[in-house]
Phi, psi and omega in degrees: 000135177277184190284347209240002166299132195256116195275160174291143194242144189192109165245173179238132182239106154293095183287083208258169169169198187269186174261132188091034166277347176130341188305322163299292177288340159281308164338292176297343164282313195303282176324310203069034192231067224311100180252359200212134180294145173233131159227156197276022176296183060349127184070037183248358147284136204216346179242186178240092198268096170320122158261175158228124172253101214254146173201174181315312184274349183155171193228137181249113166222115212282164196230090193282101154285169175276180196265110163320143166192170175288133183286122158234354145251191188277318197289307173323307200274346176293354183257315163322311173298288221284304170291346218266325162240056164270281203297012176265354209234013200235176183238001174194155196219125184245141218259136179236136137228151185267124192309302210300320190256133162349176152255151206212173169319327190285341183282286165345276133031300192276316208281331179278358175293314195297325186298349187242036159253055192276042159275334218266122157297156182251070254223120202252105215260062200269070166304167211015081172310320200314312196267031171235142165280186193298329190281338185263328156310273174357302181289350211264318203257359180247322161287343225250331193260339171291323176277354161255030166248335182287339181267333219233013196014086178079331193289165149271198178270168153354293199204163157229053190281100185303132164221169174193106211291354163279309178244035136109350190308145178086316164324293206262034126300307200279335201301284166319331183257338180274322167302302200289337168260009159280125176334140172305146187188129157302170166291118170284354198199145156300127223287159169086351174260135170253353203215144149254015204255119174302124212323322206286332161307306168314314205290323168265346127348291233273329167261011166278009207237339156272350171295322194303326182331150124085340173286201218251184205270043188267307169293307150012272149334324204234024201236133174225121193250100191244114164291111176267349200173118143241135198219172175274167123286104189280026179247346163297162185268185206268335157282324175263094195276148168222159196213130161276095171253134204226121154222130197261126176262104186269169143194183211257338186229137185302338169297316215260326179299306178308328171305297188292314156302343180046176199307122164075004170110338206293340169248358124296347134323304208269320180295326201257341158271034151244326151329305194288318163312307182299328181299303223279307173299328195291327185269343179067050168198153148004143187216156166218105196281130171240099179261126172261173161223090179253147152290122187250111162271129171073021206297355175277356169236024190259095169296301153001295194286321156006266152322268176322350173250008169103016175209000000 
């Protein structure tokens, strides 16, 4: 390599933020790919889904967490653990926030968690641009650079990048400011892989992410998602392939089971054709989807129930 050759960089990037700040749907921009489910719910991340963002200069490999916040159930601080020990294991961390909303406690909140990784740079990330004018982005980048000086005693954050993962602003900045602080690195993932999280994990994402659609804020919380099995089918021939997916949607109450099923089963329907399309793009092949719906009771204070769901 000459002296004036730009080496290659490749790292791991933590996205944080409260929950509904943009982390998901900023992921999939980056990448350019749907790798982390996004709903306007709060708190629908529940895993740590790796996007990889692959380019010429280098590779990102991003880590979507769930959205910190203070914990009122056992699963709430397990998901607070679960970022708390991400963010010991990455080499740069970008901090979401939303232009459209104040800074509030949850931010606050966050930002004294960051201060106290000052090895890791910290990159304050202002997200959905799109739905603010200019004068309210402007008040958006002038709180975002006070609060990281209020945290970080006087200092700032890293970078400060306004984006907005809908109508692409910005995207390949953030992209450009996250490449440059990662370590000189060979390629950590083979070109062309974007995700490492095992299908069976995408597969139940991509339908809790359509139960979620359109309910009410009750659900969220309480909706837990299990793949017990995907197999071929073995009566098909070998050009018409079909894969049988059997998935069990827990909650915590006989309402919220009616709620996912609807009048006559009609909104359990409507989750397994809005599912079956994603799945169907990720395995790349025909699907038959079978979703059931049971009650795990209070199973987010349950360490047991917990357990047996995957956190």
């Amino acid at each position: 390599m000459s002296r004036t050759e730009t080496p290659f960089r490749a790292g791991f990037v933590s996205l944080v933020g409260r929950p509904n700040a943009g982390k998901s749907t900023l992921t999939n921009a980056l990448v350019g790919q749907k790798v982390a489910i996004t709903s306007s719910r709060p708190q629908t991340t529940r895993h740590t889904i790796r996007g990889i963002v692959h380019r010429t200069d280098g590779q990102l490999i991003l880590v979507d967490t769930p959205g910190l916040h203070r914990p009122r159930t056992l699963l709430g601080q397990r998901l607070n653990d679960l970022v708390t020990e991400t963010l010991g294991e990455v080499d740069a961390i970008g901090f979401c926030l939303p232009a459209d909303e104040k800074i509030g406690p949850g931010d606050r909140f966050i930002a004294e968690k960051l201060a106290g990784l000052r090895r890791r740079p910290v990159y304050a990330l202002v997200t959905k641009t799109d739905r603010v004018g200019r004068e309210a982005l402007a008040a958006a980048l002038v709180a975002v650079d006070g609060l990281g000086r209020e945290a970080l005693g006087g200092e700032s954050w890293a970078g400060i990048v306004p984006v907005s993962a809908v109508d692409g602003f910005q995207v390949s900045t953030v992209s450009d400011v996250l490449i440059a602080a990662m370590p000189p690195s060979p390629p950590l993932y083979p070109d062309g892989e974007l995700t490492d999280e095992p299908e069976a994990v995408m597969v139940a994402e991509l339908v809790r992410e359509a139960a979620l659609e359109g309910v009410r804020d009750e659900l969220p919380h309480s909706l837990a998602v299990v793949v017990d099995e995907i197999v071929p089918r073995e009566d098909r021939p070998a050009d018409r392939p079909l894969l049988d997916v059997r998935v069990h949607l827990f909650v915590e109450r006989s309402s919220q089971k009616a709620i996912i099923i609807g009048r006559g089963g009609s909104r359990l329907r409507e989750v397994g054709t809005s599912a079956r399309k994603g799945i169907e793009a990720l395995l790349g092949t025909p699907v038959y989807l079978d979703l059931h719906v049971k009650i795990a009771k209070d199973w987010q204070r349950d360490p047991k129930q917990l357990a047996r769901l995957g956190f």
